[in-house]
ZAKE-719910 format. One record per residue (C-alpha): residue in three letters; x, y, z; residue number from 1. Coordinates in Angstrom, 1 decimal. Layout:
<recs>
REC   resn        u        v        w   resi
REC    ala        X        Y        Z    NUM
...
</recs>
This chain:
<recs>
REC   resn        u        v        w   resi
REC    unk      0.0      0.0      0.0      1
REC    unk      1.3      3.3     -0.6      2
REC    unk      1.8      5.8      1.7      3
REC    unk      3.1      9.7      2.2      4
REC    unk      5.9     10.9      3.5      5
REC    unk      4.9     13.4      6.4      6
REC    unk      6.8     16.5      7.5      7
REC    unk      5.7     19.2      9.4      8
REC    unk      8.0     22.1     10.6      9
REC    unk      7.8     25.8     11.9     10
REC    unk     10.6     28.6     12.5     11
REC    unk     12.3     26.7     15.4     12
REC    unk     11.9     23.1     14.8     13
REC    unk      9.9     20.1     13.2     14
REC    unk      6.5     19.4     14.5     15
REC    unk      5.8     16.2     13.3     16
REC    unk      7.2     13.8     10.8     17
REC    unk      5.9     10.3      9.3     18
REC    unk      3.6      8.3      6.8     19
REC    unk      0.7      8.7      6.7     20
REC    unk     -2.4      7.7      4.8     21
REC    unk     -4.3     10.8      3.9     22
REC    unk     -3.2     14.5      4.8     23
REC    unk     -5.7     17.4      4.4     24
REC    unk     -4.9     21.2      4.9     25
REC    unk     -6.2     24.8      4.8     26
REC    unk     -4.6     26.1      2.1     27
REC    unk     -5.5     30.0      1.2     28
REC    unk     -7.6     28.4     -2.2     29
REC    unk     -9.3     25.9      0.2     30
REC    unk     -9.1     22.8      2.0     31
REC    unk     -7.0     20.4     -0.2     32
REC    unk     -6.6     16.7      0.6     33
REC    unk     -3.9     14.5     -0.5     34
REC    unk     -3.7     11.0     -1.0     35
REC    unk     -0.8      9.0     -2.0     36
REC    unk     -0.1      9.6     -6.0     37
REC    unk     -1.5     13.1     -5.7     38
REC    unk      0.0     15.0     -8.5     39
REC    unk      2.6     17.6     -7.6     40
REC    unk      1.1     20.7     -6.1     41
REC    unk      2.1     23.8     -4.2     42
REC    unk      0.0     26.0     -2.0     43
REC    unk     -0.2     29.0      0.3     44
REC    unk     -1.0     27.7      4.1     45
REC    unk     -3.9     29.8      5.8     46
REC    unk     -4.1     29.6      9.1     47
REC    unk     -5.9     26.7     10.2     48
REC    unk     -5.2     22.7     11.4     49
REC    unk     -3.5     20.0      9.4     50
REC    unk     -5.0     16.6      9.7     51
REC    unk     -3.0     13.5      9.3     52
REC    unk     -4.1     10.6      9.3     53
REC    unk     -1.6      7.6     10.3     54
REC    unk     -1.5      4.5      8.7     55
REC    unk     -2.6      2.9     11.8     56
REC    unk     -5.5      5.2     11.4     57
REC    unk     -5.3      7.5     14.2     58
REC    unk     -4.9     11.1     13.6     59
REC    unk     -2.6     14.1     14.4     60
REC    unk     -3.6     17.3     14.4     61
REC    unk     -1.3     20.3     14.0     62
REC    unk     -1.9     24.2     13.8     63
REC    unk      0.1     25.6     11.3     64
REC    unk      0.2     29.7     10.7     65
REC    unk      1.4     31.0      7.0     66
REC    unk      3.8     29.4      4.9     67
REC    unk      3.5     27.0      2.3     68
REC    unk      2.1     23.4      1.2     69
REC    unk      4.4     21.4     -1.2     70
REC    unk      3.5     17.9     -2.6     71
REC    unk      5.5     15.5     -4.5     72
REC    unk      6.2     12.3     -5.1     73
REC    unk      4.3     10.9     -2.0     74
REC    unk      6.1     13.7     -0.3     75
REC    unk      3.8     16.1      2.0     76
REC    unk      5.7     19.2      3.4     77
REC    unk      4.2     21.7      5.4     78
REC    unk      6.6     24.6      5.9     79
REC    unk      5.0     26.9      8.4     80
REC    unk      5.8     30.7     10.3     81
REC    unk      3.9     28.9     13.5     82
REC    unk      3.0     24.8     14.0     83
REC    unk      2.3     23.2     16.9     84
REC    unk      0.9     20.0     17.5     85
REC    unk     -2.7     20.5     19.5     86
REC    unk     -5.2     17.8     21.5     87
</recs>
C-alpha cells in the first residue's frame, strides 16, 4: 500500500514527521486533501489545522500559521511561520 511521507515544521523546529495515509490542509484556495499519487502541487497555508491521518488510522492534528504546502512524489511538506501539534 502506498503511503506519504509526512513532515511538518515551523521557524524553530519540526513538529511532526511520518507516513501517513491521507493529509488534508487549509490552504489559502481551500481545503485540499492528499492522498498518495497526488500529483505535484504547491499551496499557500492559511491559518488553520492540518489533519494526518496515520496509517494505523489515528490522527494528528497540527496548527500551522502562514507558509506554504508542497506535494511530490508521495512527499507532503508543510513549511510553516507557526505549528504546533494541539489535542
Amino acid at each position: 500500500m502506498a503511503v506519504l511521507d509526512v513532515a511538518v515544521v515551523s521557524a524553530e523546529q519540526e513538529v511532526w514527521s511520518g507516513q501517513a495515509s491521507r493529509v488534508v490542509a487549509r490552504t489559502t484556495e481551500g481545503e485540499i486533501g492528499i492522498l498518495p499519487g497526488h500529483e505535484p502541487v504547491m499551496g499557500l497555508v492559511a491559518g488553520g489545522e492540518v489533519r494526518i491521518l496515520r496509517e494505523d488510522g489515528t490522527l494528528v492534528r497540527a496548527q500551522a500559521d502562514g507558509g506554504f504546502l508542497s506535494v511530490a512524489n508521495d512527499r507532503v511538506s508543510v513549511v510553516a511561520d507557526a505549528a504546533e501539534i494541539v489535542s
